[in-house]
C-alpha positions as a printed NumPy array, in Angstrom:
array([[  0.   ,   0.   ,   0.   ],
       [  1.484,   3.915,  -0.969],
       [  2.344,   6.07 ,   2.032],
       [ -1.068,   7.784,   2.647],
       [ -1.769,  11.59 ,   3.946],
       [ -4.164,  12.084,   6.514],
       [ -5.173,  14.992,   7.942],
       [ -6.491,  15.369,  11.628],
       [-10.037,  14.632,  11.269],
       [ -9.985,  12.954,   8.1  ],
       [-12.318,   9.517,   8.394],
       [-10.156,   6.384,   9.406],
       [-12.542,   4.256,   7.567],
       [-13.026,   5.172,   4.081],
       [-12.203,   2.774,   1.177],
       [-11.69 ,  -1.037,   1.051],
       [ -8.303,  -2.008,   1.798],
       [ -8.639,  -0.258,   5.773],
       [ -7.338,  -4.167,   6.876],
       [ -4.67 ,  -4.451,   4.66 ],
       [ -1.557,  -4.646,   6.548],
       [  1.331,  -2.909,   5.442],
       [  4.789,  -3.875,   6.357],
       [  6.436,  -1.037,   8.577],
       [ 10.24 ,   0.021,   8.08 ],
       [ 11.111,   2.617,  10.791],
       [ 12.77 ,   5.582,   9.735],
       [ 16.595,   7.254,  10.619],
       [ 15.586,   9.817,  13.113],
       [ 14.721,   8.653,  16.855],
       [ 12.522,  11.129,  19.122],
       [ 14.771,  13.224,  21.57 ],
       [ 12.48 ,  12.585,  25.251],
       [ 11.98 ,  15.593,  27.296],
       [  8.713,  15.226,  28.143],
       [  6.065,  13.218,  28.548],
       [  2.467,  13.293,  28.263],
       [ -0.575,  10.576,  30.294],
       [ -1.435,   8.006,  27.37 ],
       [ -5.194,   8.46 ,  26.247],
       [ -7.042,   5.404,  26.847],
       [-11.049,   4.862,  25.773],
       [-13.873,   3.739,  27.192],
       [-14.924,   0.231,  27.222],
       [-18.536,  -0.234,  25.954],
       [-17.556,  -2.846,  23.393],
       [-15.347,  -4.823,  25.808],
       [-11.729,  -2.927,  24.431],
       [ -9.477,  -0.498,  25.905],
       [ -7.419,   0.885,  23.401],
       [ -4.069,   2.925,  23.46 ],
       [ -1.277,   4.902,  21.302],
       [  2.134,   5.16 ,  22.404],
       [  5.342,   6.597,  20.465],
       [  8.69 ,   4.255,  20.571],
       [ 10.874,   5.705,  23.111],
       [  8.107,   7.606,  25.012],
       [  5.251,   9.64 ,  24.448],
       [  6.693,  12.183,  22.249],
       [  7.551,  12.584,  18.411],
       [ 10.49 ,  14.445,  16.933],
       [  9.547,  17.059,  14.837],
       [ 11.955,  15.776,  12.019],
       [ 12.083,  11.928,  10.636],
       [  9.628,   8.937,  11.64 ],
       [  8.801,   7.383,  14.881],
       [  7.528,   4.018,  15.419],
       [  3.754,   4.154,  16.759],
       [  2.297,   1.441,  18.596],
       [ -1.976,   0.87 ,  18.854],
       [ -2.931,  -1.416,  21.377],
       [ -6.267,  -3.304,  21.749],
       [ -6.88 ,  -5.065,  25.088],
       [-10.21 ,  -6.569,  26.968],
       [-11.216,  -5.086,  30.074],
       [ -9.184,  -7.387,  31.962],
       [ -6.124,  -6.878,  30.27 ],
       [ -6.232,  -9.183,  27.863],
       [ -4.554,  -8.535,  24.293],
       [ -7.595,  -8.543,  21.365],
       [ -5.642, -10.769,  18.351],
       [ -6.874, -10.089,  14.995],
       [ -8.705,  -6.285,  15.628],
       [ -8.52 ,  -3.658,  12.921],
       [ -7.181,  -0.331,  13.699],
       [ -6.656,   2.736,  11.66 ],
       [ -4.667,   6.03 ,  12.483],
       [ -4.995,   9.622,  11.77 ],
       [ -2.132,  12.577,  12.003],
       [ -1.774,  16.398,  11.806],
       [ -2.156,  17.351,   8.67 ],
       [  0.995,  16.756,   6.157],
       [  1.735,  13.891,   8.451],
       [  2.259,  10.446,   6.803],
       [  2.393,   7.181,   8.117],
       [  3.956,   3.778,   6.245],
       [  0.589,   2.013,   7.108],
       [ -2.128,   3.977,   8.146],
       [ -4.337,   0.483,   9.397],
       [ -3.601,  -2.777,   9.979],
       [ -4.647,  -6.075,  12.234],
       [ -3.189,  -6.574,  15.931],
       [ -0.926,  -9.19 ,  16.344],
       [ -1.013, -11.648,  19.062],
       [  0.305,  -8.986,  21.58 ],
       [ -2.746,  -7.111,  20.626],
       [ -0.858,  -4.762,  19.251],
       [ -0.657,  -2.547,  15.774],
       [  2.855,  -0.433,  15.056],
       [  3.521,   1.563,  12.203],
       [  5.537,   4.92 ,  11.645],
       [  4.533,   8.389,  12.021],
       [  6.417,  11.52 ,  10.078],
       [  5.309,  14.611,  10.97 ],
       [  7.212,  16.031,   7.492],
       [  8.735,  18.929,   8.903],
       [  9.226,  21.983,   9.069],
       [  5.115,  21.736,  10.506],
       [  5.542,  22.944,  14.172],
       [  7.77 ,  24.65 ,  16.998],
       [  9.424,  22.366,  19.093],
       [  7.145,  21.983,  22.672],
       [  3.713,  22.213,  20.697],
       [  1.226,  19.69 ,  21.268],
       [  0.591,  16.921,  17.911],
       [ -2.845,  15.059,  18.332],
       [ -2.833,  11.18 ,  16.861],
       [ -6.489,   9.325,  16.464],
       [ -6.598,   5.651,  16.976],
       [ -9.718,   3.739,  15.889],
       [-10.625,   0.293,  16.51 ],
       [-13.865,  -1.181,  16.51 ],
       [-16.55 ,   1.57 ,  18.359],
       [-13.194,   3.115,  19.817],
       [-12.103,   6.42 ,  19.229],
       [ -8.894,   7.334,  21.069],
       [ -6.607,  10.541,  20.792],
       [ -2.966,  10.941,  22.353],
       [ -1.354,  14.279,  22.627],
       [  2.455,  13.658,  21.877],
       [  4.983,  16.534,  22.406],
       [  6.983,  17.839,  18.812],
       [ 10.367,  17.951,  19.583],
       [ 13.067,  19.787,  17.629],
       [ 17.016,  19.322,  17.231],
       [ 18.93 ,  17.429,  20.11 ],
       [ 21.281,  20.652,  20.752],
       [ 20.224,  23.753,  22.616],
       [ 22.074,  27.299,  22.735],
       [ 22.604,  29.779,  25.441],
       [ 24.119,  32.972,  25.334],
       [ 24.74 ,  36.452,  22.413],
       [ 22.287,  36.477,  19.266],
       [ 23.141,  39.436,  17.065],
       [ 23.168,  37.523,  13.8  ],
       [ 20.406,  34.854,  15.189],
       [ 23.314,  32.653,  14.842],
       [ 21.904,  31.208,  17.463],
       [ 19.656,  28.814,  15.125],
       [ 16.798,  28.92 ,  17.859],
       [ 14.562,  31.379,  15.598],
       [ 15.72 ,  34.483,  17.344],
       [ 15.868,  37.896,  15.759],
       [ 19.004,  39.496,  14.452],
       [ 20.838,  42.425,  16.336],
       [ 22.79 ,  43.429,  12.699],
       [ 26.004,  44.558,  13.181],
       [ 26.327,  47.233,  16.333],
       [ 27.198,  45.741,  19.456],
       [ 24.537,  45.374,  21.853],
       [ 21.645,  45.508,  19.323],
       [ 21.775,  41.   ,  19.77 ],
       [ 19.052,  39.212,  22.011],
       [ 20.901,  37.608,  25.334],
       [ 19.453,  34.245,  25.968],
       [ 20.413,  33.525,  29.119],
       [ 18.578,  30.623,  29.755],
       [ 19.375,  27.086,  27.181],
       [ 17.024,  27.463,  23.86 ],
       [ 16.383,  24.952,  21.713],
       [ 17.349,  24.751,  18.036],
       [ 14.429,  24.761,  15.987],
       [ 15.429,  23.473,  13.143],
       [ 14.329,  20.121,  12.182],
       [ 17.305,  18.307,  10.828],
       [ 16.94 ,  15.199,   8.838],
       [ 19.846,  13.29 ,  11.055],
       [ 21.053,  14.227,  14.95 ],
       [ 23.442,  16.514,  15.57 ],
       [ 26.886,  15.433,  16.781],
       [ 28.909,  18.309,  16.871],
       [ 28.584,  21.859,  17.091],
       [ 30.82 ,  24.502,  16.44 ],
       [ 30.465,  28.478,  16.459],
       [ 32.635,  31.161,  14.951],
       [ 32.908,  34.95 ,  15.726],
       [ 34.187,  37.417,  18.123],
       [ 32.24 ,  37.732,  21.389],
       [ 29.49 ,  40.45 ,  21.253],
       [ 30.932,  42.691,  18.416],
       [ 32.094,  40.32 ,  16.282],
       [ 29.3  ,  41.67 ,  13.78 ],
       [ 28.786,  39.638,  10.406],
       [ 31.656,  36.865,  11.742],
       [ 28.969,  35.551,  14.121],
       [ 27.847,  31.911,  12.239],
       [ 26.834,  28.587,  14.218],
       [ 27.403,  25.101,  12.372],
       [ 26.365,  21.766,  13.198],
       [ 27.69 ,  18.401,  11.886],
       [ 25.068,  15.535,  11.52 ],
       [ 25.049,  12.045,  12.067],
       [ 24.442,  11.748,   8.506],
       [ 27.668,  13.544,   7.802],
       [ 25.967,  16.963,   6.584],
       [ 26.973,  19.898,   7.788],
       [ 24.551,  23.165,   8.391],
       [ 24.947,  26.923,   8.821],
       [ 22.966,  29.854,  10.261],
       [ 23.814,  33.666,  11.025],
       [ 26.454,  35.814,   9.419],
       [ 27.812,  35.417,   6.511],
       [ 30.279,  38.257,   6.041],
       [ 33.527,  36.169,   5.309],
       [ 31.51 ,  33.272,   3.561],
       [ 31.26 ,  30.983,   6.622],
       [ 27.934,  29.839,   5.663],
       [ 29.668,  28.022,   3.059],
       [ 27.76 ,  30.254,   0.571],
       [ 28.216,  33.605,  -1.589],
       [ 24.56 ,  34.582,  -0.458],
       [ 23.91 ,  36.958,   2.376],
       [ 23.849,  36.176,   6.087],
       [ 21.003,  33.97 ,   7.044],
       [ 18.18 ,  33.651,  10.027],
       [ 17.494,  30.164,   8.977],
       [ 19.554,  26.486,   8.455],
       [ 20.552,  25.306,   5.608],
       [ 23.002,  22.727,   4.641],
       [ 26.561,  23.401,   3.245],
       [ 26.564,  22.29 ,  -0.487],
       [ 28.922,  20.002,  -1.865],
       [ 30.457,  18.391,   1.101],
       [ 29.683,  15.453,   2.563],
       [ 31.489,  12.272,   4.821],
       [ 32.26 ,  14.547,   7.494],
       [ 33.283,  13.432,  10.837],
       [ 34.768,  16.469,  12.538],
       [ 34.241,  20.484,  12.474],
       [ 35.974,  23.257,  14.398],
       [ 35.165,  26.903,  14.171],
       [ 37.93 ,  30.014,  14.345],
       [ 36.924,  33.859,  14.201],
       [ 35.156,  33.188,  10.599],
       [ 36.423,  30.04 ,   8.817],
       [ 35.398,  26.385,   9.166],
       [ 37.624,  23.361,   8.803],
       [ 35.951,  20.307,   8.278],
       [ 37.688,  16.657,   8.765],
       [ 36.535,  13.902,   6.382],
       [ 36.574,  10.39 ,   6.384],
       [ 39.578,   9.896,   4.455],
       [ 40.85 ,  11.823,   6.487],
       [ 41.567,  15.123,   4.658],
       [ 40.373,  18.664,   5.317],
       [ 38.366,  20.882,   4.241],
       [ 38.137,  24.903,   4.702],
       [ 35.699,  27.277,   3.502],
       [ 35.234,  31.538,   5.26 ],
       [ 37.976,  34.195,   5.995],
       [ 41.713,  33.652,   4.87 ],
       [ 42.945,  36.69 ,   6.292],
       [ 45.724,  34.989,   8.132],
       [ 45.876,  32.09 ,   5.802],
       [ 43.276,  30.012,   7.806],
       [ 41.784,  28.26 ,   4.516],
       [ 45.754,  26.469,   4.703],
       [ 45.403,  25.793,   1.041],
       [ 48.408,  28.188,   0.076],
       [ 46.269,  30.627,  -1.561],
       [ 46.352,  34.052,  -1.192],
       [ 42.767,  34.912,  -1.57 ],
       [ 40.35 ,  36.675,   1.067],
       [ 38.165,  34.723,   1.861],
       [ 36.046,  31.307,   0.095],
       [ 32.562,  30.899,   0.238],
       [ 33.38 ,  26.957,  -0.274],
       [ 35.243,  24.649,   0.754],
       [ 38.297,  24.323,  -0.555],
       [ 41.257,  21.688,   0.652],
       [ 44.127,  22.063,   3.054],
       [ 47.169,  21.264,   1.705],
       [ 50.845,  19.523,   2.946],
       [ 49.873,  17.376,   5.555],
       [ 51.968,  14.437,   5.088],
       [ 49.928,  11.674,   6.994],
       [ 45.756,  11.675,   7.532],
       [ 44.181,  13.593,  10.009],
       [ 42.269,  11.908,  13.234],
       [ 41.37 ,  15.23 ,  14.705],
       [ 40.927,  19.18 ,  14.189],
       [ 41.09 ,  22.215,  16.471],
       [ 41.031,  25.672,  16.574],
       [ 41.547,  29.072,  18.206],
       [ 41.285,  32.556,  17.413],
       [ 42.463,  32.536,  13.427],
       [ 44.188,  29.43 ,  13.914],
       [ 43.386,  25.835,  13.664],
       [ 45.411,  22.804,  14.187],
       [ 45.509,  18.815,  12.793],
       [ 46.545,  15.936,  15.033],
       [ 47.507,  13.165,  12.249],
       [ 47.65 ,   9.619,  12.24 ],
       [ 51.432,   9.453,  13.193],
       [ 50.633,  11.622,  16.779],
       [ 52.091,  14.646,  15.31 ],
       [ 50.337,  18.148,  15.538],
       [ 50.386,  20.727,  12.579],
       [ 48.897,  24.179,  12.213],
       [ 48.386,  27.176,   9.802],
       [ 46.954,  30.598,  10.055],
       [ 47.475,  33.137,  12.803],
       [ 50.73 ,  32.782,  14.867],
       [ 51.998,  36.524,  15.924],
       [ 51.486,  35.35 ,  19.257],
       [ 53.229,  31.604,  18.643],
       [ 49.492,  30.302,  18.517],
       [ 50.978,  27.938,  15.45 ],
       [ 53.942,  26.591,  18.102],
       [ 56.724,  25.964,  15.184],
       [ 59.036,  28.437,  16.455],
       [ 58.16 ,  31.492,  14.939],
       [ 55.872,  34.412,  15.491],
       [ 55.579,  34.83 ,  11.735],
       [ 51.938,  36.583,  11.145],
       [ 50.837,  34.628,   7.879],
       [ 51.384,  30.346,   7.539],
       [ 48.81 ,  29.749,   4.823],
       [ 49.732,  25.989,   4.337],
       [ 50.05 ,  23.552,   7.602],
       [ 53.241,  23.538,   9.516],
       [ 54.133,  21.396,  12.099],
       [ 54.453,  21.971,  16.361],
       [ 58.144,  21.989,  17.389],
       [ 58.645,  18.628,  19.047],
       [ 55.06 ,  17.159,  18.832],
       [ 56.192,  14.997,  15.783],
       [ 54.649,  11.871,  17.838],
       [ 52.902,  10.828,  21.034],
       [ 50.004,  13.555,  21.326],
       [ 46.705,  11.906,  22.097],
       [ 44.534,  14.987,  21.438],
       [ 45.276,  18.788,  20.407],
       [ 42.686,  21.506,  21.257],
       [ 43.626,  25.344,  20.888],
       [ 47.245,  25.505,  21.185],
       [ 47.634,  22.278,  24.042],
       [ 48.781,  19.029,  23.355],
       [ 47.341,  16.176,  25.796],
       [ 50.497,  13.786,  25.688],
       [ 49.416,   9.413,  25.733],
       [ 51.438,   9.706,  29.197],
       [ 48.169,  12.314,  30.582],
       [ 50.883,  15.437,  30.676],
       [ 49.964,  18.591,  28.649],
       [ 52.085,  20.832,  26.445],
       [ 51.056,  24.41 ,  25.352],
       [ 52.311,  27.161,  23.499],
       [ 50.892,  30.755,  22.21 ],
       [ 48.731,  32.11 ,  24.64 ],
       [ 48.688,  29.065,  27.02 ],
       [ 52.048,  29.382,  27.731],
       [ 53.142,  32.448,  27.814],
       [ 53.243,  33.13 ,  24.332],
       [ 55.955,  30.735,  24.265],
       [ 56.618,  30.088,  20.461],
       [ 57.001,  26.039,  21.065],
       [ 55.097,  23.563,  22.965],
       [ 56.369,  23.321,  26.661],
       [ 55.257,  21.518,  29.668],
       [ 52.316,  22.78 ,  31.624],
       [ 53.354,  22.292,  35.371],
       [ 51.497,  20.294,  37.454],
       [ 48.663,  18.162,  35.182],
       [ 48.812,  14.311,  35.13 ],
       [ 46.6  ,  12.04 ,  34.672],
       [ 45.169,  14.41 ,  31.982],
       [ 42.27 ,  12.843,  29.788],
       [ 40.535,  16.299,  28.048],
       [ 41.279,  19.587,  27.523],
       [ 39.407,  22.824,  26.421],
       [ 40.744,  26.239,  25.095],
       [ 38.561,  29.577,  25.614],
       [ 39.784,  32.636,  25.093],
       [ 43.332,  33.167,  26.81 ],
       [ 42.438,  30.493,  29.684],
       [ 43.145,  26.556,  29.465],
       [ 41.182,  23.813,  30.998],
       [ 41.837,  20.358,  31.825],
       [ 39.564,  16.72 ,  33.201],
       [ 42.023,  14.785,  35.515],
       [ 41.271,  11.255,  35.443],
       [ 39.677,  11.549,  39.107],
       [ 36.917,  13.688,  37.468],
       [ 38.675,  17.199,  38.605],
       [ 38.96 ,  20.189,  36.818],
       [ 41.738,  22.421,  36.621],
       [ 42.407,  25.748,  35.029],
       [ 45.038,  28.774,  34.246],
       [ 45.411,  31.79 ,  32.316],
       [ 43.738,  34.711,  32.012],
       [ 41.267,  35.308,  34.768],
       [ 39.804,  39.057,  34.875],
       [ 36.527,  37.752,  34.978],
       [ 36.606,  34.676,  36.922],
       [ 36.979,  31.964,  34.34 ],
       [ 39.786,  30.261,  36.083],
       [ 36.792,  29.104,  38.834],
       [ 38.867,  29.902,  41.768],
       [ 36.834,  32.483,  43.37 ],
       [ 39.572,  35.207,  42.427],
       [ 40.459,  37.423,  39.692],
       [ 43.491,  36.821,  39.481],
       [ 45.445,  35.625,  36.524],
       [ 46.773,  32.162,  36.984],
       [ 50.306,  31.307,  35.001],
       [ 49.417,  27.486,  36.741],
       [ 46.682,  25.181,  36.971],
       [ 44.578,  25.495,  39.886],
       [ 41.318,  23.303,  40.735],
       [ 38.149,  24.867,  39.823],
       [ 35.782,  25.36 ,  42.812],
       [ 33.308,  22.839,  43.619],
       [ 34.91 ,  20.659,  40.598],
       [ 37.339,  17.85 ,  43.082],
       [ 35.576,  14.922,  41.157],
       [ 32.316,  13.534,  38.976],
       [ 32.947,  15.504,  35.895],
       [ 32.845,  13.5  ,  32.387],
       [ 33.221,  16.655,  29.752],
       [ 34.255,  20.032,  30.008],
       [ 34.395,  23.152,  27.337],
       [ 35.458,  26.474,  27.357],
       [ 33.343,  29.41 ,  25.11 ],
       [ 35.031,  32.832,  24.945],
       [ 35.864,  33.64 ,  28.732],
       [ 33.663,  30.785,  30.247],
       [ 33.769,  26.986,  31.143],
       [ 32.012,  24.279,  31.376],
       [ 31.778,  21.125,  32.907],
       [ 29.293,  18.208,  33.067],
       [ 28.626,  15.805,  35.842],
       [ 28.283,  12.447,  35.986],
       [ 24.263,  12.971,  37.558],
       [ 23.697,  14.848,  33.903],
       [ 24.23 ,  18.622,  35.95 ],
       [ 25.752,  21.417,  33.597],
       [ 28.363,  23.584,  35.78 ],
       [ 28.99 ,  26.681,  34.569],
       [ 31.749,  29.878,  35.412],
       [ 33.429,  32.95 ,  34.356],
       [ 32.315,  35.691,  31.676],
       [ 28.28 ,  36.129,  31.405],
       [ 27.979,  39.442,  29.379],
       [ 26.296,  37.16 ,  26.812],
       [ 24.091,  35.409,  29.235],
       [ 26.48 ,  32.468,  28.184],
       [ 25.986,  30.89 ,  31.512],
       [ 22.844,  30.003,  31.103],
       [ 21.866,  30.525,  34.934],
       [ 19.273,  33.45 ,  34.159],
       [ 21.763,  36.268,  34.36 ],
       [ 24.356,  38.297,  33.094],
       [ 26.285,  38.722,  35.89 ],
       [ 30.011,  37.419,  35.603],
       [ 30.142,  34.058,  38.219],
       [ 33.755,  33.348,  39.816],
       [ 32.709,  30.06 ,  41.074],
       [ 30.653,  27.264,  39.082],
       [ 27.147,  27.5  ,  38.46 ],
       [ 24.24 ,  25.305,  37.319],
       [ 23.171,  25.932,  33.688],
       [ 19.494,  26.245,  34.037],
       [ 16.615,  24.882,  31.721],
       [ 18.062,  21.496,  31.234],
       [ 16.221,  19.074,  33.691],
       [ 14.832,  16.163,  32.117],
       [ 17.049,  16.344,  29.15 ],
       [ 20.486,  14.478,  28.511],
       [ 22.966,  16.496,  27.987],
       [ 25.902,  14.356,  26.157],
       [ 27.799,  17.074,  24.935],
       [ 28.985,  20.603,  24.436],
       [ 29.813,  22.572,  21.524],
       [ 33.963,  22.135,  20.883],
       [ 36.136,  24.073,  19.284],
       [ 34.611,  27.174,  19.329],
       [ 37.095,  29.211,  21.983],
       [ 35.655,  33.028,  21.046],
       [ 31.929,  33.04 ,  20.778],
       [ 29.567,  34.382,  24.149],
       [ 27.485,  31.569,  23.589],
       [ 27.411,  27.943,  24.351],
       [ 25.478,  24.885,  22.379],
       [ 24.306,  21.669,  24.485],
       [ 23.913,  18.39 ,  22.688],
       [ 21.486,  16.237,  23.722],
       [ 20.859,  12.372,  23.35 ],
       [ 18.49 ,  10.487,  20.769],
       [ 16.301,   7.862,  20.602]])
């Protein structure tokens, strides 16, 4: 039988194949759960009780299909073999098999697809369930993308429908409690990353995610050609044309590098400082174009201010781009390095690179640039073992000890060290309130970030943003608790994006 269109109210009844049963083949994208709503159940004047639940809970994501399950019971409990039941949507919804016969469970499943874009995220999407006199409705809850945003929105680069501030600081919208991305994407979203400057970084202010389906999307300004695209800056997603397989994104001031499965890069915004790392001398590339030089395949990308940086295969670390503070760690503090070149004595052994910090397979951490003094090679960072993450913001370092504590240095004028100071730290002292249960931590601009092992969001430092995400904008010098996230699972934070005054929380699916 074709995929059928119903639209809420439409009979349930009409023609004469209503009990042909049409095999079911659930679709890619699994319903996000952050809510959940009392199944409908109906009267029992023909001796059935009938129900409607959604696979994973009572809710259905407002992009992809989600299994549906009718069940037909007797009074006692019983399951009802053999019963017909047909099912009605919101209108543009379609289901593979809009009726069928219950199985020996008593029990009918099919898939439901709302076809976004239909609703908001939070509204309310009523399914009908008939089966003999029985008329039942459920009220499921439409969910949008697993990632939420907190923080500066002066280009509505932050993809949660906001308005746009244009290009005058202070004009943005401060969300200062999590917001959730309403765009329905067609896979989950695994990674974010977001470019710009803080709060006047005008048109350099863009937010990317990378699906599971190895797409990658764009919103906000569009002044260097971030969005991947020659067309103006943007309030809505859309998806970068003309790349695909990707794995891994990071984000500098304007320019994306993406990380594909063979394990080359690609680059695509500003090239000011050489960031596109193609050897070209152009200004900027509204697509992506590939980095070239890197002698070995890439596991992993990073990036700071105009800067980004490839761990390879071998355990070596290279960079191109910025470096007139040593940010690119070969030696120099040469402005310009628009092809890869690689970290003074990181030619093997680095298990992860993020800003300009190497975590070392022996859980000891190297820096250079800004992290170290501007030191123009990697040196030792005093004091971390047992290292097993790190996280760059803007001029302050952060590491996750193997004990679950979380340790910090650098720049601290507005608390993002966590120490319940000001003062600038050339060490690594513990963060307050952070001596153990932490599984992730990030840093965004002059703030960190830390999750806990109970699913709690910790957050401290700058807030002029609202970046926090604890209902203010005042500047915290201990940790915090993001609000607005009970009930959901965070998994994640945005990486790779050390500038921005705004943070992005992934979320689990299915």
């Amino acid at each position: 039988m074709a995929e059928k269109t119903l639209a809420l109210g439409e009979s349930a009844t009409d023609g004469p194949s209503r009990r042909t049963v049409v095999a079911a083949t659930a679709w890619g994208v699994p319903a996000v759960v952050v809510a959940s709503a009392t199944p409908a159940f109906a009267a029992t004047s023909d001796q059935r009780v009938v129900s409607v639940s959604a696979e994973g809970g009572t809710n259905l994501p407002a992009a992809g299909a989600v299994t549906l399950t009718v069940s037909v019971k007797t009074p006692l409990g019983v399951p009802m073999a053999g019963e017909a039941v047909s099912l009605a949507g919101p209108q543009r919804s379609v289901f593979v098999a809009v009726d069928g016969l219950t199985d020996t469970s008593g029990k009918f499943s099919t898939t439901c697809d709302l076809q976004t874009p239909w609703a908001k995220p939070g509204s309310s999407a009523v399914v009908t369930a008939v089966s003999g006199t029985q008329t039942v409705t459920q009220s499921f809850v439409v969910l949008g993308a697993n990632a939420l945003g907190v923080g500066y929105n002066s280009w509505a680069e932050m993809g949660d429908g906001g308005p746009a501030g244009g290009d005058n600081p202070g004009t943005g919208v401060r969300r200062t409690t999590p917001s959730q991305l309403l765009r329905a994407f067609p896979s989950p979203v695994v990674q974010v990353a977001a470019a710009g400057e803080g709060t006047d970084g005008g048109s350099s202010q863009a937010t990317f995610v990378l699906l599971k389906d190895g797409t990658v999307w764009s919103v906000g300004g569009n002044g260097f050609g971030q969005l991947g695209t020659s067309a103006n800056s943007r309030t809505t997603w859309a998806q970068i044309q003309g790349l695909s397989g990707v794995t891994q994104i990071a984000a500098s001031k304007a320019t994306l590098c993406a990380l594909l499965s063979d394990g080359t890069l690609r680059t695509w915004g500003d090239n000011y400082y050489g960031q596109l790392g193609d050897g070209s001398s152009v200004s900027a590339s509204s697509s992506p174009v590939q980095v070239r030089g890197l002698p070995k395949a890439v596991t992993q990308i990073a990036a700071q201010w105009a800067t980004f940086y490839a761990l390879l295969s071998d355990g070596s670390v290279w960079a191109w781009g910025a470096g007139n503070f040593g940010q690119r760690g070969d030696g120099s503090s040469v402005l310009v390095a628009n092809t890869p070149v690689q970290a003074s004595g990181l030619s093997s052994g680095v298990a992860a690179v993020s800003s300009s910090m190497a975590l070392m397979s022996d859980g000891s951490v190297k820096a250079w640039g800004g992290f170290a003094g501007n030191s123009l090679t990697p040196v030792s960072v005093s004091g971390l073992t047992s290292v097993v993450a790190l996280a760059g913001g803007a001029s302050t370092g952060y590491a996750l000890r193997s004990d679950g504590s979380v340790w910090a240095w650098g720049r601290n004028n507005l608390g993002q060290v966590g120490n319940n100071s000001t003062t600038n730290q050339p060490t690594p002292v513990q963060v307050s309130g952070l001596a153990s249960g932490v599984t992730r931590i990030a840093a965004s601009g002059s703030a960190g970030y830390a999750l806990l092992s109970d699913g709690t969001v910790k957050a401290w430092g700058g807030n002029s943003g609202g970046q926090l995400g604890d209902g203010t904008t005042t500047n915290r010098l201990t940790p915090v608790t993001v609000g607005g996230l009970s009930g959901l699972s965070v998994k994640d934070f945005a990486q790779n994006s050390p500038i921005p005054d705004r943070m992005y929380f992934i979320t689990a699916v299915g």
